[in-house]
C-alpha positions, 0 to 999 in steps of 0.5 A, a space after each residue: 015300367 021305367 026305362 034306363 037313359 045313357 047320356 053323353 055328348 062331345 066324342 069327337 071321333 073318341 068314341 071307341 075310347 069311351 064306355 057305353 053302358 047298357 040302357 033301352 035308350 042312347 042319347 046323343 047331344 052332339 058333336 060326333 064329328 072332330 074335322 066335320 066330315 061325312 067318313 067321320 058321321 059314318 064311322 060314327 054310325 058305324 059304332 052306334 050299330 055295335 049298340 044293344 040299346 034298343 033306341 038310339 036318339 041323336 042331335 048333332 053339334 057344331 061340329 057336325 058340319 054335314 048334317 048343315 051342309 048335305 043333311 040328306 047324306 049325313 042322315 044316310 051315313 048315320 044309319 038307321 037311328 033316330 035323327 032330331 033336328 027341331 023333331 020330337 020322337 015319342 018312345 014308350 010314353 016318353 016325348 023327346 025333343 032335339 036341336 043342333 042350334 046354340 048361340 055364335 061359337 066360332 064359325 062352326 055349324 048350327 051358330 045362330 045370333 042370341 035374341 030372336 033368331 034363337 027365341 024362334 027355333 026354341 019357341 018350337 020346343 013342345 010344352 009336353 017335353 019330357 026330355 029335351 036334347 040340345 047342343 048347348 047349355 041354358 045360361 049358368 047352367 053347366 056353361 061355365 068355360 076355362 077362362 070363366 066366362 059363361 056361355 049357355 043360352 038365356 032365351 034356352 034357360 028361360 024356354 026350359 023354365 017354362 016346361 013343366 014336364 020337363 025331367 031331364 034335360 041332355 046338353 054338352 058344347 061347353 066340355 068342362 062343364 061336365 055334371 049334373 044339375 038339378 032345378 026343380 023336377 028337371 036334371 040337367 046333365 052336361 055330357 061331354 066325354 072329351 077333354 077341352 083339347 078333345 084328345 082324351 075321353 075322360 068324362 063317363 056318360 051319364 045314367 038316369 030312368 024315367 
């Protein structure tokens, strides 16, 4: 039996303004939060309990400062969802992944430095992925910024090269990266909703089955 995925990421406290459709799982890549406060986790929470679908799977961002600083509260305040961070959850058959990291943006949350600290945290990621959460994107994929530059994370693209279950892979972070991308049996979806100024919700979810 095929399951209905709806992907997005990057709401930014928009997430009223944007269009959910009907699916049985919700996968969210990060970045609920605008400020990073525990009110806007729960507001979050709150709109996620309106859903229908029947999991709900969530990473957070970089952004999402209290899931970092008083995790056991944001979790709290998120609600009863399923919360990765570095986890795998198996829903019907489907092993999913999820974590926060990305290389140094700014100072927000869940920054680590490239090289190893970052090859450590993706070495976690299971073999058997079927479809993998992150913040960021891999390297030249869907991680090109406004002034050009790309941005993702090599040591995820080269991890990613070596899952070879691995059918979709959900990111957002960099917002006018937006799209889809497909390299062998993996699609990649930027999900991002919001514009780069996060003050519209111009961007649709995407779907795919499994």
């Amino acid at each position: 039996m095929r399951m209905k995925f709806v992907a997005l990421s990057d709401t930014h406290n928009l997430h009223l303004m944007t269009h959910i459709p009907e699916g049985d799982v919700l996968l969210f890549g990060g970045d609920m939060c605008g400020r990073g406060t525990l009110e806007e986790v729960e507001k979050f929470g709150e709109f996620l309990s309106t859903l229908p679908h029947e999991h709900k799977v969530v990473i957070a961002g970089n952004h999402d400062w209290p899931f970092e600083r008083e995790p056991e509260k944001a979790r709290k305040a998120l609600g009863d969802v399923i919360y990765l961070e570095d986890e795998e959850v198996i829903i019907e058959g489907v092993k999913i992944y999820g974590s926060p990291w990305q290389p140094v943006f700014f100072n927000w949350a869940f920054n680590l430095e490239r090289g190893e600290p970052l090859r450590k945290v993706w070495s976690k990621i299971p073999d058997d992925t079927d479809v993998l959460l992150t913040h960021g994107p891999p390297y030249d994929i869907l991680d090109r910024c406004y002034d050009g530059r790309r941005v993702g994370c090599q040591d995820l693209r080269d991890r990613v090269s070596e899952l070879k279950q691995l059918k979709a892979h959900i990111f957002g972070h960099i917002h006018e990266g937006y799209g889809r991308h497909r390299e062998g049996d993996c699609t990649h979806y930027n999900a991002s909703i919001c514009d780069l100024g996060q003050r519209r919700a111009e961007n649709v979810p995407w779907l795919f089955e499994i």
